[in-house]
N, C-alpha and C positions, 0 to 999 in steps of 0.2 A: 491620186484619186480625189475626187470631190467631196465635200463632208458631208456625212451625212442625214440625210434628207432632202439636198440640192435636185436630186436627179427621180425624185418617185414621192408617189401621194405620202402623207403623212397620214394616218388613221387612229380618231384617239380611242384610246381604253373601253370608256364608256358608250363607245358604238360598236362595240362588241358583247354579244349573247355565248357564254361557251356553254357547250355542253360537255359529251365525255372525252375523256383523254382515249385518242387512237393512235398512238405508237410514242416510238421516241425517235428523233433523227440527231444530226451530228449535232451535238452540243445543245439539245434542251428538245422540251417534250413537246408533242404535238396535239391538238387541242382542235376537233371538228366544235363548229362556232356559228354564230347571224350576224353577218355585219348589217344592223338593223336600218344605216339609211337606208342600203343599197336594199336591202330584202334579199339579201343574197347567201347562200352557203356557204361557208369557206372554212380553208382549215388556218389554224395561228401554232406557229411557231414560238412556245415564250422561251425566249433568252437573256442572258444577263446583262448584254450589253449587245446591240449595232453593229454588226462589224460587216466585214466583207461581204457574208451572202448577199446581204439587200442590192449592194452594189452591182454585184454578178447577174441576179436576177432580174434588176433592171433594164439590163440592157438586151434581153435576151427574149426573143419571140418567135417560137417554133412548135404545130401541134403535136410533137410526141416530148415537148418540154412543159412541164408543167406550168401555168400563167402565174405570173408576180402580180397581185391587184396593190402591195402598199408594207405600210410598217408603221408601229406602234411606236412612237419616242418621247414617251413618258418615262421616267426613272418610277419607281424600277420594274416596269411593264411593258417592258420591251419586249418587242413579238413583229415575227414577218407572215405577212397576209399572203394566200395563196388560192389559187381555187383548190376545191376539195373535189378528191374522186372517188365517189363513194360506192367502188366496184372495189377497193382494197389495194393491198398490195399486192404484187407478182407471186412475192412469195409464200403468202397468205394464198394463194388460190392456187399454187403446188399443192402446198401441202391439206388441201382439202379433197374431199372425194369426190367433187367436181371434173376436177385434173383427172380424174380416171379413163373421163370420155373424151383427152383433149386428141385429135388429130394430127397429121402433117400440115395441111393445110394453116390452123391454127399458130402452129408452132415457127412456119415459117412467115407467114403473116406479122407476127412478133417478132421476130430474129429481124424481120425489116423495119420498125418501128423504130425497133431499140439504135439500130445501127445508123438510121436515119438521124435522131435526135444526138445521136453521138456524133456525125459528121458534123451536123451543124454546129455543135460549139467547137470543133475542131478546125472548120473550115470555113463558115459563112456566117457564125456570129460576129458583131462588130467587133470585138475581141476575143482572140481564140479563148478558150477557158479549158483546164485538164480538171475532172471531175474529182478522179482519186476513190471517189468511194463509191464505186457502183456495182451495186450488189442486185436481186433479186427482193430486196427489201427499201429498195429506193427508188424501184420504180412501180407505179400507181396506174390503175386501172378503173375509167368512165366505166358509165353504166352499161352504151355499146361495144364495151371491151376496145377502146383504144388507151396503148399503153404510152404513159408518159413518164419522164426519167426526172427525179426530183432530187432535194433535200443536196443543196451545194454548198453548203459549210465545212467541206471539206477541201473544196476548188480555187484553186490557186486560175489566175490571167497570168496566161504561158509570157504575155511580154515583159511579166516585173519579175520572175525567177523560176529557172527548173531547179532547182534545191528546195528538197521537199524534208519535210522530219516525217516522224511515222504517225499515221493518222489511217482511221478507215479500219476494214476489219477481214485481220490474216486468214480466212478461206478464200479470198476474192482480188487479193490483194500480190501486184508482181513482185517480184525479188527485189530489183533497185528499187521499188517504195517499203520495202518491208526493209531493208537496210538503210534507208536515206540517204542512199545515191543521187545525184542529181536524173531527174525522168524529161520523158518527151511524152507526145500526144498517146503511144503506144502504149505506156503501164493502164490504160485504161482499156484498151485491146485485150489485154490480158483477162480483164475481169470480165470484158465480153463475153468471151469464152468460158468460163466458169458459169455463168446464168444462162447462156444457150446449153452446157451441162445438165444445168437444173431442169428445164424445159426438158430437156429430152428423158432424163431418165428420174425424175418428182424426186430427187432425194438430197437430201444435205449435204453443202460438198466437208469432206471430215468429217463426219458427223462423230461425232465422243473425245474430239481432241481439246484440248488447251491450245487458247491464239499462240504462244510461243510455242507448244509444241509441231503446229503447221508452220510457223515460220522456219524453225529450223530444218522439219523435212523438205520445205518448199527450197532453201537457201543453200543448205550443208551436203544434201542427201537429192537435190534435183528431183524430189518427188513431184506426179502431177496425179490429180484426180483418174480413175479407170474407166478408161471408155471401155466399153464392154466389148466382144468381140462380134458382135451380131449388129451394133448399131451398121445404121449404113455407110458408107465409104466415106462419101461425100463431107456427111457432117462430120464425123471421125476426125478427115483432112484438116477441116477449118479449125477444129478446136486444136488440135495438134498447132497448128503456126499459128494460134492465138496465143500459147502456153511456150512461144520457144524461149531461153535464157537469154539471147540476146536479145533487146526491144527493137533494134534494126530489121531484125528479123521477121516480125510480127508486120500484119499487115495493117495498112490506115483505113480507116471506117469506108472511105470511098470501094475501096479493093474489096468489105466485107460487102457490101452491097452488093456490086459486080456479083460476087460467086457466089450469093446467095439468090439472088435472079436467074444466073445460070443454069443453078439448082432447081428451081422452081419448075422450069421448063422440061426437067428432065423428066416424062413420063413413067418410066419404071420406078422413078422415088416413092412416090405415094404409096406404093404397094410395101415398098423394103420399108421403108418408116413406120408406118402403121402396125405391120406386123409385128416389128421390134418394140412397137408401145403397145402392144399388146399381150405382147410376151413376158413381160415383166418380172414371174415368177422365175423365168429362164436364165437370166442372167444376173438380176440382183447378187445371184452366191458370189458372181467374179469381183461385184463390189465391195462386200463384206468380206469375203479372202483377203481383198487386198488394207481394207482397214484391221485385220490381224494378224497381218507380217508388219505394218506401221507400228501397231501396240506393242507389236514384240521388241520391234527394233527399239521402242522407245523406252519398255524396259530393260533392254539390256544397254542401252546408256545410260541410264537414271544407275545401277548396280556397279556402270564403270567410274561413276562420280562418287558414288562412294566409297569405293574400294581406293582413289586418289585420295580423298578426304581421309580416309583412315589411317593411307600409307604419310599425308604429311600431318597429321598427329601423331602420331611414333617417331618422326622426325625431330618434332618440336620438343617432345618429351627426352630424345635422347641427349638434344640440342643442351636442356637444362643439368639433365646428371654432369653430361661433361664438362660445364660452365661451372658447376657445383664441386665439381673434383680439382680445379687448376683456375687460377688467376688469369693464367696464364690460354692462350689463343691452343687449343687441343691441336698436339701433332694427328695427321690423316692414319699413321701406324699405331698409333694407339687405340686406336678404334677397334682394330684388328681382334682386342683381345675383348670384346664385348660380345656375348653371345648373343645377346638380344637382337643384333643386327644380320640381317639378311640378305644375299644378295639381291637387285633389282633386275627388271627386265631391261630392253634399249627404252620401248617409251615410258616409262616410269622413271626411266633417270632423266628423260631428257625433258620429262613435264616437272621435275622437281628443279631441273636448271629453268625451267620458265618460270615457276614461282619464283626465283634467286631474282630473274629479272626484273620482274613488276615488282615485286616485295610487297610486304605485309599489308600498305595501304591501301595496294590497288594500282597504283601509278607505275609509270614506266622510269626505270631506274636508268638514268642517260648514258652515264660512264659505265655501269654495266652492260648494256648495250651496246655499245662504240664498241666493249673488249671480246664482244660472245662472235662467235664467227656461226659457221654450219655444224663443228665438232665443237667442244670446249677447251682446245688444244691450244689457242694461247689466252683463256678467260686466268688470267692472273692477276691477283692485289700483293701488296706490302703484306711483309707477313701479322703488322698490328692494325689493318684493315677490317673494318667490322663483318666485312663479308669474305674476308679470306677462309675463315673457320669452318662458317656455313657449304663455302666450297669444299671444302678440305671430308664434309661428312658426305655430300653426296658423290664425290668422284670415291670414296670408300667405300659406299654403296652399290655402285659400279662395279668396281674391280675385286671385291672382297672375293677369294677362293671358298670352295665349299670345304667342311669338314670331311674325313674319312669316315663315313658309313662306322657306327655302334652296334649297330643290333641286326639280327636275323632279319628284319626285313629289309635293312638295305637303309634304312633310312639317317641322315644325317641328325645334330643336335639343332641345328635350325630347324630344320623339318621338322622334330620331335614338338621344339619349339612354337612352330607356327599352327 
């Protein structure tokens, strides 16, 4: 890449007027301004340093893409010039009571903008560009409501690397970007999908979650946002293979175009869509349902991480008494005569052999790994191996028999115990 300022105006400091701060994008805040030679309005980007966006945006000119006019490279007034659209953001005018009155028409009007402005860095910019972060808050909206797709400080040029780390923000965001899988043009497919969501039904996608906690239902759990059951088919369809697990699978902006033209034409749509945004009170409950079966799941994981955490403190603690009683590496039958100990379930024993494996710092213990198979049936050390013992408590944990029932209810001294 060229260094820079090679390839786009330079604009200094002092021929800038800012006014109010109107948002934040990736990596520094956004700032509507007068670039006083031009007499012109714009917005500045200030950032800490130059990097890639200016690059990206300079090569790139398309009107549902936001226009590059320059960049600031003064230290440390560094800032990228853009025009300003001072209709807001997309998702600034969901969430307003404007959106009340929006249409099909409207809706599909924009579902073609967006998808347009994505083809083209996909397809027919001088270098492909993968966005990464396209949300309903990154793309901006002229006074005659044309939407343009902004803020590419997140956007890697697909020909220097598809190895992405995590960047962008987890409602919007596909599984191999939220993992830092290597991506193609599709993880941005994905997030299509997700803001044609938003358009249709004005509502937050997760709305009460924590970014890790959507990542893991998005990752662990294959959860996807709820299309309602009344939406119309059509759009239903599209967001569905925009959301699929494989990015193979998912379609390329050209394809979204296509069926969203199809769509267009389709005379009955107008009526089924409209209705459905107007119905809103009807269906919203399937959304809300479905974000408190997500809470619930979420808290009965949060309860199962503690109940691990508990069971390997009692470990640790039992680990000491018996280190405390013998010099000597504690035989697994001696354990036996501990009351304190209980038996485990299968995955409780088999997550407490996984902590064996990483061990205490976190890392992955090699030679324990080499020795662990699917069973722990030949995880064996020397018997003066510092992990011989620690095995020795959890296969005791495993296998330990219960007592015979004490008392009228039946219940054992562990039980009584626990």
């Amino acid at each position: 890449m060229s260094s820079p300022g090679s390839s786009f105006v330079q604009i200094k400091h002092e021929d800038l007027l800012f006014y109010e701060n109107c948002g934040g994008g990736s990596f520094g805040s956004v700032y509507r301004a007068l670039w006083i030679s031009q007499n012109k309005e714009v917005a500045v980007k200030k950032l800490l340093k130059i990097d890639k966006e200016a690059e990206i945006l300079s090569v790139l000119s398309h009107k549902n893409i936001i226009q590059f006019y320059g960049a600031v490279l003064e230290s440390p007034n560094y800032g990228i010039v853009t025009e300003y659209a001072n209709g807001g953001s997309l998702y600034e005018f969901l969430s307003s009571e404007q959106s009340e009155q929006i249409d099909m028409k409207q809706i599909m009007t924009w579902a073609i903008q967006i998808a347009k402005g994505m083809h083209y860095l996909h397809a027919e910019a001088p270098i492909k560009v993968i966005h990464r972060d396209l949300k309903s808050r990154n793309v901006v909206m002229t006074t005659d409501r044309v939407l343009k797709i902004c803020d590419f400080g997140a956007s890697k040029f697909l020909s220097h690397t598809t190895h992405m780390t995590v960047v962008g923000t987890f409602p919007w965001m596909a599984p191999e970007v939220i993992q830092s899988l290597p991506v193609s043009e599709t993880c941005d497919t994905y997030s299509y999908g997700v803001v044609l969501w938003e358009m249709l039904t004005r509502e937050v996608p997760f709305k009460g979650f924590e970014g890790l906690q959507v990542a893991w239902l998005v990752v662990e759990k294959q959860e996807r946002l709820t299309i309602p059951t009344s939406c119309p088919a059509s759009f239903a369809e599209l967001m569905k293979k925009c959301w699929q697990a494989d990015p193979k699978e998912r379609p390329h902006f050209k394809q979204v175009q296509q069926t969203l033209e199809t769509m267009a034409n389709d005379s009955r749509l107008p009526d089924q869509c409209n209705s459905f945004l107007h119905h809103k009170d009807q269906w919203r409950c399937e959304i809300e349902s479905t974000l408190e079966r997500l809470r619930k799941l979420e808290r009965e994981l949060y309860s199962k991480e503690k109940e691990l955490e508990e069971r390997e403190r009692r470990l640790k603690l039992w680990e000491e008494r018996l280190m405390q009683r013998s010099n000597m590496s504690p035989s697994p039958t001696s354990l036996l005569m501990d009351s304190n100990i209980s038996p485990v379930s299968t995955s409780i024993y088999y997550t407490l052999l996984c902590l064996l494996i990483i061990g205490e710092n976190g890392q992955l213990q090699t030679e324990v790994y080499r020795k662990a198979t699917h069973t722990d049936q030949y995880l064996m050390f020397d018997s003066n191996h510092p992990l011989q013992h620690k095995l020795g408590v959890i296969r005791t944990l495993r296998h330990r028999p219960k007592e015979v029932p004490t008392s009228a209810e039946g219940k054992t001294k562990e039980e009584q115990h626990v």
